[in-house]
N, CA, C and O atoms as CSV, one atom per row, in Angstrom:
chain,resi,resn,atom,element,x,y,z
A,1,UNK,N,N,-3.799,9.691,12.528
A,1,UNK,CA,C,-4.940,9.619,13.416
A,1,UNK,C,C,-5.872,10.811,13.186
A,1,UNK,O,O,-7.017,10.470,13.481
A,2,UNK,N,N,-5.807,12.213,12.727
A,2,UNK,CA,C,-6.499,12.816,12.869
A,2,UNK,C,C,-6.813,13.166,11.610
A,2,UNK,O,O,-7.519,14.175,11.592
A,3,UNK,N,N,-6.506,12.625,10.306
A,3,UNK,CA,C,-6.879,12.506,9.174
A,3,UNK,C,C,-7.963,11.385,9.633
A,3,UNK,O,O,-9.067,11.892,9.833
A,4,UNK,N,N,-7.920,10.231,9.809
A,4,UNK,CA,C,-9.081,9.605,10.259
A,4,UNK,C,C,-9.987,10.113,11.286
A,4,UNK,O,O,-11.161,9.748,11.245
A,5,UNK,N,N,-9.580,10.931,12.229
A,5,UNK,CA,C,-10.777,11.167,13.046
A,5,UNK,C,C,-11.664,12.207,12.136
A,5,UNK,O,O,-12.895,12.228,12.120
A,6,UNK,N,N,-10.706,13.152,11.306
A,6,UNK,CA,C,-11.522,14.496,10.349
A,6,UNK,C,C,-12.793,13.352,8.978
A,6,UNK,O,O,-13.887,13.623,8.485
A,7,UNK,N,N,-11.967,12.253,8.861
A,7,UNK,CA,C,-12.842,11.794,7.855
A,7,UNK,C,C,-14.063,10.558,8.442
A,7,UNK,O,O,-14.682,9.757,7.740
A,8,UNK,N,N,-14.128,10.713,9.734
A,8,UNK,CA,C,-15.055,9.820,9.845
A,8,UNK,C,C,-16.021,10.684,10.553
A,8,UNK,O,O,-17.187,10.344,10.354
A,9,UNK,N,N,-15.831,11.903,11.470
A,9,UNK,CA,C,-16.536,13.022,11.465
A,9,UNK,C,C,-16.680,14.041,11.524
A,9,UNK,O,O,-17.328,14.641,12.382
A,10,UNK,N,N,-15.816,14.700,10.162
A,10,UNK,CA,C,-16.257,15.844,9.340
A,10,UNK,C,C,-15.994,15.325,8.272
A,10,UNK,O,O,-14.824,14.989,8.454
A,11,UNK,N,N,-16.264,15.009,7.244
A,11,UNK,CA,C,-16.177,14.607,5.904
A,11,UNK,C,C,-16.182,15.525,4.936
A,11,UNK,O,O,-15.756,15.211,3.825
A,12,UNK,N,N,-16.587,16.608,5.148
A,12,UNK,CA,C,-17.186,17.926,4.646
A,12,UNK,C,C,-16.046,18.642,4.619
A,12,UNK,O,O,-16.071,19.601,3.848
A,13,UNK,N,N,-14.905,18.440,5.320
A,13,UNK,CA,C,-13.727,19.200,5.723
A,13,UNK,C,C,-12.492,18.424,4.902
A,13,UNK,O,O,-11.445,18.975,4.562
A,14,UNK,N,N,-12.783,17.258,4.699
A,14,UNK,CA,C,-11.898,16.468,3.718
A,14,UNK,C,C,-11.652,16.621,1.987
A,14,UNK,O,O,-12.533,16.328,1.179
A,15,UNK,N,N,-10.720,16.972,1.722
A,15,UNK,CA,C,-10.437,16.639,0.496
A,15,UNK,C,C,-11.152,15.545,-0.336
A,15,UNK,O,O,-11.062,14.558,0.395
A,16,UNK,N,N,-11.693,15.237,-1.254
A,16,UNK,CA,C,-11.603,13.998,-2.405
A,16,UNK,C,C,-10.075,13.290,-2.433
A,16,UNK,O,O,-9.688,12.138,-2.239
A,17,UNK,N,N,-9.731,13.937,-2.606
A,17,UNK,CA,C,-8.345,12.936,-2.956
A,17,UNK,C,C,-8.201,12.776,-1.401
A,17,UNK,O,O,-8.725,11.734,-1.006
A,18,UNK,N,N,-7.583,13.597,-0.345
A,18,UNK,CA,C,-7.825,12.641,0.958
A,18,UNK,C,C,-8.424,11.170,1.068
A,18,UNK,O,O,-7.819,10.133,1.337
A,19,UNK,N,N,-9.412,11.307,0.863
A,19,UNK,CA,C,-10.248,10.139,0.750
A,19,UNK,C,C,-10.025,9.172,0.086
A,19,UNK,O,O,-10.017,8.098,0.688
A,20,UNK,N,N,-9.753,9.171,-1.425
A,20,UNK,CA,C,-9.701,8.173,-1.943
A,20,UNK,C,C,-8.370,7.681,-1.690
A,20,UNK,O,O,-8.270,6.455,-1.742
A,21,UNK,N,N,-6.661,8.741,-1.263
A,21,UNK,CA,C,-6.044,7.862,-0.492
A,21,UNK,C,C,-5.980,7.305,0.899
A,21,UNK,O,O,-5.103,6.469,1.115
A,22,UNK,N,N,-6.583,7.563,1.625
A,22,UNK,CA,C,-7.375,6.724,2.754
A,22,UNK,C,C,-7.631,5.355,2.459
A,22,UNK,O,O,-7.050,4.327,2.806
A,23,UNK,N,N,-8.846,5.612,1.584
A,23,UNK,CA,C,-9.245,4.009,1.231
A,23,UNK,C,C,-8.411,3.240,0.083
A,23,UNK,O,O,-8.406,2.020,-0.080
A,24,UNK,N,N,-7.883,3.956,-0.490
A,24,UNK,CA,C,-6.220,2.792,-1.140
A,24,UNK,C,C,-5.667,2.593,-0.139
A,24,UNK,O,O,-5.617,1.402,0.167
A,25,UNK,N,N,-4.998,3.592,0.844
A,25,UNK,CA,C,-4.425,2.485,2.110
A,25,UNK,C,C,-4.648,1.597,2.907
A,25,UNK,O,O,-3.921,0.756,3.435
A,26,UNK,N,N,-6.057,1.899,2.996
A,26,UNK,CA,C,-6.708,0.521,3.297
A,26,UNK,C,C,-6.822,-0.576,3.079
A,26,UNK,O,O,-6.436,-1.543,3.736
A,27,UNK,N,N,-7.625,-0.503,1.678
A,27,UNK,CA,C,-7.565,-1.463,0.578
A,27,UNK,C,C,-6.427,-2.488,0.605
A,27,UNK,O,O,-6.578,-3.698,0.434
A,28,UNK,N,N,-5.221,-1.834,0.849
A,28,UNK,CA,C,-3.987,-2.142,0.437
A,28,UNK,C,C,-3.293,-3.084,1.619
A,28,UNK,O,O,-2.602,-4.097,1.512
A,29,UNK,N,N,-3.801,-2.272,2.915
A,29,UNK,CA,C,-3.445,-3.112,4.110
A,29,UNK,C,C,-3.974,-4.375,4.497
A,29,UNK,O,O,-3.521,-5.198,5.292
A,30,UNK,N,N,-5.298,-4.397,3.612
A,30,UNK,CA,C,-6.033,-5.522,4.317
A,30,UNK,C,C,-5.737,-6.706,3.642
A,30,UNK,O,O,-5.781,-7.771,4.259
A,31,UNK,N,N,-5.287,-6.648,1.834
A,31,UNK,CA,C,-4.868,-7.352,1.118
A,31,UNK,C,C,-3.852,-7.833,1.469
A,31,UNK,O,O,-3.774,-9.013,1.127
A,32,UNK,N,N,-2.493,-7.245,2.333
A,32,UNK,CA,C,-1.744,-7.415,2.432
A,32,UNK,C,C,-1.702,-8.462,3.703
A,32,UNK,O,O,-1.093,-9.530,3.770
A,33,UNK,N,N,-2.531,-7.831,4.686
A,33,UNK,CA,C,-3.057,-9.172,6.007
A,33,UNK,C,C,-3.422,-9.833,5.580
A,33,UNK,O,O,-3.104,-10.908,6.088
A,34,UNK,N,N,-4.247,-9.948,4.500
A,34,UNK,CA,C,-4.925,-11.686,3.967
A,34,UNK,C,C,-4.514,-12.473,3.559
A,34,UNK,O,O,-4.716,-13.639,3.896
A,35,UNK,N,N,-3.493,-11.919,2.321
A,35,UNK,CA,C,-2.216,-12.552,1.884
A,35,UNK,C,C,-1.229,-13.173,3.064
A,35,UNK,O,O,-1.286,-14.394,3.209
A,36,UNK,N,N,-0.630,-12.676,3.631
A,36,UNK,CA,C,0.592,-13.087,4.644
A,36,UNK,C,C,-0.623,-14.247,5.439
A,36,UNK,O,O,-0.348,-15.408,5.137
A,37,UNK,N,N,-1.567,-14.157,6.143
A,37,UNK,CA,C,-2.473,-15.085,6.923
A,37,UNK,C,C,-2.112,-15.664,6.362
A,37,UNK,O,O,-1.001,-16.138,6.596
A,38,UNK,N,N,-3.008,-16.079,4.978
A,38,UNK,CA,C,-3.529,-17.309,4.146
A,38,UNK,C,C,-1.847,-18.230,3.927
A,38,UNK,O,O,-1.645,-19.438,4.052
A,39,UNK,N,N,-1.191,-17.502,3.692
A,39,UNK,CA,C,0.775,-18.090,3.543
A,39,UNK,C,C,0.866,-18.616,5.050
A,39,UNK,O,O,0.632,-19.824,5.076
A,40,UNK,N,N,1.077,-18.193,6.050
A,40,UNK,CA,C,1.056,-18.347,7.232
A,40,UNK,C,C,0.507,-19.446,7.493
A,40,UNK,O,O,1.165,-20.437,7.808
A,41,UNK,N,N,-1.105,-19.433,7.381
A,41,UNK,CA,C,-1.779,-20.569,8.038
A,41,UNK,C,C,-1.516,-21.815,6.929
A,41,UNK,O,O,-1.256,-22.846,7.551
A,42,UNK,N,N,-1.511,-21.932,6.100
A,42,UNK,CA,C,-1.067,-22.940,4.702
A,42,UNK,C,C,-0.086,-23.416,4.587
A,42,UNK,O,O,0.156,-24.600,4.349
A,43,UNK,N,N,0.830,-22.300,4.785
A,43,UNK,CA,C,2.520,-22.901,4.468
A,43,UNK,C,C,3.516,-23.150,5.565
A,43,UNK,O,O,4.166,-24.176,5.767
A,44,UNK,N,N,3.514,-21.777,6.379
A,44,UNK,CA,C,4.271,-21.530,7.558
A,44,UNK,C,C,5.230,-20.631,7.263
A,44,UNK,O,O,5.617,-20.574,6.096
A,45,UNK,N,N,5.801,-19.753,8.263
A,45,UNK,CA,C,6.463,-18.319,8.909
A,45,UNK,C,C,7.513,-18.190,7.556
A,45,UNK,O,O,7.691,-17.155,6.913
A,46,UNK,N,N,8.108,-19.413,7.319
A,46,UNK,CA,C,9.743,-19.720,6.297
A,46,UNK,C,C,8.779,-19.015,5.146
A,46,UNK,O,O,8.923,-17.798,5.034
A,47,UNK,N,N,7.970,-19.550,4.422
A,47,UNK,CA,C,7.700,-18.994,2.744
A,47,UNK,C,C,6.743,-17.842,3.061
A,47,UNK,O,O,6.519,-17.312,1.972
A,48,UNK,N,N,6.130,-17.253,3.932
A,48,UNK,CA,C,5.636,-15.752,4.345
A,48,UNK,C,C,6.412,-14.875,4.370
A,48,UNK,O,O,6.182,-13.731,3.976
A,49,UNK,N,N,7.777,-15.402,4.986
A,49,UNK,CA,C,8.805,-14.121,5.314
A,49,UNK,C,C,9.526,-14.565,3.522
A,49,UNK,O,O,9.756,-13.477,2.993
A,50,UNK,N,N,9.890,-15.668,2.583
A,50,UNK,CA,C,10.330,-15.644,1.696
A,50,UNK,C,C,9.216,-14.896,0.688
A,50,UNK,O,O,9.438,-14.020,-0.149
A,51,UNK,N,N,8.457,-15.276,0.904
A,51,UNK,CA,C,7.156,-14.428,-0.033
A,51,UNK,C,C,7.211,-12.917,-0.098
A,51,UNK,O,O,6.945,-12.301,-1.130
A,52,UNK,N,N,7.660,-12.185,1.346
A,52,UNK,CA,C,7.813,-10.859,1.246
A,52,UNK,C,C,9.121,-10.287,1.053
A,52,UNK,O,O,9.376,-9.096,1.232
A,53,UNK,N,N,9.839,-11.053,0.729
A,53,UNK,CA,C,11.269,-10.619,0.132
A,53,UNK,C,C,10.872,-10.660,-1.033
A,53,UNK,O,O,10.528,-9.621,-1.597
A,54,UNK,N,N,10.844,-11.459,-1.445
A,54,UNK,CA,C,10.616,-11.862,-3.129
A,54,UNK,C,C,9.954,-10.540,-3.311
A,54,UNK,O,O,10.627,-9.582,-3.692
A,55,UNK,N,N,8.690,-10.422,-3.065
A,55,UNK,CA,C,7.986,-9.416,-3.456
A,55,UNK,C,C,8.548,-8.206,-3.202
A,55,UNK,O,O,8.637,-7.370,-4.101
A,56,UNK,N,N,8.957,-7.990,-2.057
A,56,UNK,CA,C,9.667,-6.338,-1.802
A,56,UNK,C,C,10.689,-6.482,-2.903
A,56,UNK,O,O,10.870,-5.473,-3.585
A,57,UNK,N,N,11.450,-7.657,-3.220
A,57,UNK,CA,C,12.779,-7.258,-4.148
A,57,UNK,C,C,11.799,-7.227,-5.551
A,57,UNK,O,O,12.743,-7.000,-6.308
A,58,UNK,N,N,10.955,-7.267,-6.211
A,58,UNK,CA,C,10.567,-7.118,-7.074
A,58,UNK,C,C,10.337,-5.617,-7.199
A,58,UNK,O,O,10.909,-4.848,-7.971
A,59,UNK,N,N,9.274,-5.302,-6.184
A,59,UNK,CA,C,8.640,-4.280,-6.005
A,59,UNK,C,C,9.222,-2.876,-6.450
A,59,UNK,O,O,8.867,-1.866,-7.058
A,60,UNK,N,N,10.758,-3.607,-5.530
A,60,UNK,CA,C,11.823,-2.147,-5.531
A,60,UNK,C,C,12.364,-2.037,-6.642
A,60,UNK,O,O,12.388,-0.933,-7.184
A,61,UNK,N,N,13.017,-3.331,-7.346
A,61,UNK,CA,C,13.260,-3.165,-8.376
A,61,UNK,C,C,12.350,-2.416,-9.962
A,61,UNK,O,O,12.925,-1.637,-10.722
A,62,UNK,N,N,11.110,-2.811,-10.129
A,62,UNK,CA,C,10.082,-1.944,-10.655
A,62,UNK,C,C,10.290,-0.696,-10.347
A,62,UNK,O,O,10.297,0.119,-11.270
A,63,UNK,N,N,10.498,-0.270,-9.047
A,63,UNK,CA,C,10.129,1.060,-8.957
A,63,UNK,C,C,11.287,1.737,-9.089
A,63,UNK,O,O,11.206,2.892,-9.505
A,64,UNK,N,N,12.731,1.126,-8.738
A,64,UNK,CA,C,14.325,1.742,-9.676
A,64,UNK,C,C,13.892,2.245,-11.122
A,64,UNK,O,O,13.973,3.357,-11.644
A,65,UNK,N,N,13.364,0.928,-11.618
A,65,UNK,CA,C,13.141,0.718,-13.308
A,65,UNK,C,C,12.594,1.918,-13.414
A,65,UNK,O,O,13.454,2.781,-13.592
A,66,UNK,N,N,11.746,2.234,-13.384
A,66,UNK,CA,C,10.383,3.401,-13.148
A,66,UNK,C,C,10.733,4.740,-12.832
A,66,UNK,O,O,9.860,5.585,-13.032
A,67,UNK,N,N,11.978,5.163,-12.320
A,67,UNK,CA,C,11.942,6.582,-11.568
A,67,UNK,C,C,12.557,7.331,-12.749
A,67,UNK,O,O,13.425,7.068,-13.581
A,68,UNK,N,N,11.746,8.390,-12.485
A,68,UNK,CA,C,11.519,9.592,-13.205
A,68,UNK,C,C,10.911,10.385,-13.190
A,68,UNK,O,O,9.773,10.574,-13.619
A,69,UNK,N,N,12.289,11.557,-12.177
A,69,UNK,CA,C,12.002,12.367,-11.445
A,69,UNK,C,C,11.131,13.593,-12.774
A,69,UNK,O,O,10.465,14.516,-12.305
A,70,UNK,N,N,11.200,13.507,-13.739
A,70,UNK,CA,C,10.754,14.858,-14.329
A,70,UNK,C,C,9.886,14.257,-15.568
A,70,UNK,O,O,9.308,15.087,-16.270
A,71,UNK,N,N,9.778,13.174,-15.822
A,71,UNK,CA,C,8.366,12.780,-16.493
A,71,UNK,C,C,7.113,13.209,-16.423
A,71,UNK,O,O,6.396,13.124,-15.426
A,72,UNK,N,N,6.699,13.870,-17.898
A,72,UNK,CA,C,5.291,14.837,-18.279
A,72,UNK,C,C,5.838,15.924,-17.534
A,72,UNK,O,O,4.934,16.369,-16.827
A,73,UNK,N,N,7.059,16.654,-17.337
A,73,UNK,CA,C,6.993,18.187,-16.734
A,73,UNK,C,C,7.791,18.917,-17.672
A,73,UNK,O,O,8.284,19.965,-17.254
A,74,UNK,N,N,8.109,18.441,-19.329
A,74,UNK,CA,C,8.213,19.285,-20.145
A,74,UNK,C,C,9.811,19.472,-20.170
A,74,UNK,O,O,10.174,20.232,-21.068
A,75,UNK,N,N,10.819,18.953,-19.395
A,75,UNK,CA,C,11.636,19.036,-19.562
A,75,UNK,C,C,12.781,18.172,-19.965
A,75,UNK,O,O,13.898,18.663,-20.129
């Protein structure tokens, strides 16, 4: 909350990168409401809630695949 209250008025007091993750979380949330709606109103509750398994088990799995704790730090 007060990362949003500093960036909507003081902006001047915000980081760049603040900001631009602000608006990826955004970005990210709203995609994510539009998606689940559009499943929701189309399909119904059963393949919304299967849709976000699927996807979280992907997701996580990628990001197992992926970890690496010391990648580009030379060691």
């Amino acid at each position: 909350m007060l990362t949003n209250y500093l960036t909507n008025n003081f902006p001047e007091s915000m980081s760049e990168f603040q900001i631009v993750r602000n608006s990826i979380w955004a970005d990210g949330i709203l995609i994510g409401l539009v998606l689940v709606t559009g499943i929701t109103f189309f399909f119904g509750n059963a393949y919304a809630i299967s849709a976000f398994l699927v996807f979280n088990t992907l997701f996580s799995a990628w990001l197992i695949k992926n970890w690496n704790f010391y990648k580009n730090k030379g060691i």
